[in-house]
C-alpha positions as CSV (number, residue, x, y, z in Angstrom):
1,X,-23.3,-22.3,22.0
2,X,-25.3,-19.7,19.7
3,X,-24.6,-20.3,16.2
4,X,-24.7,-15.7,15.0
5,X,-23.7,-17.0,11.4
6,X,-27.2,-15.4,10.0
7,X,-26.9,-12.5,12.1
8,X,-23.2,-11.9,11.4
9,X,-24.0,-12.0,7.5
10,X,-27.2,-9.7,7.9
11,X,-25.1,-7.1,9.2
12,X,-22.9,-7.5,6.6
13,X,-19.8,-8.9,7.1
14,X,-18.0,-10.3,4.6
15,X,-14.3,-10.6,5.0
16,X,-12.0,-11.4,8.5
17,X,-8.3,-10.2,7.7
18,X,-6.2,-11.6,10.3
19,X,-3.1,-10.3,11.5
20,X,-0.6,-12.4,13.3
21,X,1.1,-10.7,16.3
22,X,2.7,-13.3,18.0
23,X,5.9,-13.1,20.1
24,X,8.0,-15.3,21.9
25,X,11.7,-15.6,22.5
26,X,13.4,-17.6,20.5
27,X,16.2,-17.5,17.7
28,X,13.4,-17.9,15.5
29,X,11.8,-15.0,13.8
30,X,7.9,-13.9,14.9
31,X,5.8,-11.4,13.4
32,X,5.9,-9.2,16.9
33,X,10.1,-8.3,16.4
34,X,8.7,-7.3,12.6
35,X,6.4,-4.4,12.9
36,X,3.3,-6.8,13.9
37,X,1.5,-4.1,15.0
38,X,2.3,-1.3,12.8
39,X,1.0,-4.0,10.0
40,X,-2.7,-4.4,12.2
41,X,-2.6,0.0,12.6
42,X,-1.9,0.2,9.0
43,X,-4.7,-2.0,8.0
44,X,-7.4,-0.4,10.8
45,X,-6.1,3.0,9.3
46,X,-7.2,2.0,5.7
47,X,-10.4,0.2,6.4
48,X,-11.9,2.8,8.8
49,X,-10.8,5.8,5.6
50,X,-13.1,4.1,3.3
51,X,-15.8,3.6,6.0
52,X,-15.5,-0.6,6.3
53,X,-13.9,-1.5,9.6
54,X,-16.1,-3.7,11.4
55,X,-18.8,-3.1,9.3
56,X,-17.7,-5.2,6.7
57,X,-14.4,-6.1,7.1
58,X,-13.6,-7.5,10.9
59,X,-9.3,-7.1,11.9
60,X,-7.9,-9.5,14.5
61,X,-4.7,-10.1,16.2
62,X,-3.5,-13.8,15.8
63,X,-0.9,-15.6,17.0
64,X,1.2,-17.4,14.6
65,X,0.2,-18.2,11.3
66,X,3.2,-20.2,10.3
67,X,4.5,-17.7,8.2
68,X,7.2,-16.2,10.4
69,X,10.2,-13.9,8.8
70,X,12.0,-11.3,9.9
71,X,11.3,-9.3,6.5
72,X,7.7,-8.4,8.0
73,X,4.1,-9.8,9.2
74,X,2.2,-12.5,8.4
75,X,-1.9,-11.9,7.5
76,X,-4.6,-14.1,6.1
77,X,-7.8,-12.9,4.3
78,X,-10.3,-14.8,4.9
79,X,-13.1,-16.3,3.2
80,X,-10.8,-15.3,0.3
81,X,-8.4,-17.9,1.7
82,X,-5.3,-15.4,0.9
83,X,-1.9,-15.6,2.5
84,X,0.5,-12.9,2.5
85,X,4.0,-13.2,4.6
86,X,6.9,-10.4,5.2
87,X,4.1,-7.5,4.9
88,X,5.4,-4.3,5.8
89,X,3.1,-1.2,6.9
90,X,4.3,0.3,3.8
91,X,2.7,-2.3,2.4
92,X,-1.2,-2.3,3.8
93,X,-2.6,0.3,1.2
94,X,-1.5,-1.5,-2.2
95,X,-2.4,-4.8,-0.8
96,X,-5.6,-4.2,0.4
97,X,-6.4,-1.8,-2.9
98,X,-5.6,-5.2,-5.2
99,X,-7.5,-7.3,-1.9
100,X,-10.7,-4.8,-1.7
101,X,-10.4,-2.2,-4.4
102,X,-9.4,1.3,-4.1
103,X,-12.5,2.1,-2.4
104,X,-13.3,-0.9,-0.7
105,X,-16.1,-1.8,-3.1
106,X,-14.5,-5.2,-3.9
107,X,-15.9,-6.7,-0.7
108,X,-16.7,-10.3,-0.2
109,X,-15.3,-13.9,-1.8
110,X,-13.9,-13.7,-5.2
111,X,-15.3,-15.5,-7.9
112,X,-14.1,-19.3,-8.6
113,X,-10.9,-19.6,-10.6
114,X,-9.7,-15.9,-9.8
115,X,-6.2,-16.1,-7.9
């Protein structure tokens, strides 16, 4: 085992936003029947126009999150420790403008006490 932490943070990184694709068949809803990976496109797509994708912001497909609706995807923004549910593609740009900042420049953990 090779603890990169250093290394990861040296390079950079600052914020994982995970993006739950999972599927299965069931009557329940998953974020795979939803637009899963229009959701994880969208959010590549903004990221790599303001010059951030795995630089400084890392995407991943998850499986579920626990978050499941048919209304949309489940994604988690982490260190932030933020939780969105029924996310549209639609949605990506004004979520991750209010997330990161218009221009990504908003990187990193938020300060104590902010929501």
């Amino acid at each position: 085992m090779n603890d990169r932490t250093a290394e990861v943070r040296a390079n950079g990184f600052t914020d994982h936003v995970l993006v739950c694709t999972n599927d299965r068949e069931s009557s329940y809803a998953c974020c795979a029947d939803a637009g899963a990976m229009e959701v994880y496109e969208a959010i590549k797509g903004w990221l790599r126009e303001r010059g951030v994708f795995w630089s400084h912001v890392h995407v991943a497909r998850t499986s579920c999150l626990g978050l499941c609706s048919e209304a949309g995807t489940a994604i988690v923004i982490h260190p932030r420790n933020r939780w969105y549910s029924d996310v549209q593609p639609e949605d990506v740009p004004d979520l991750l403008h209010e997330e990161f900042g218009a221009d990504a420049s908003q990187l990193g953990v938020r300060p104590t006490g902010e929501s």
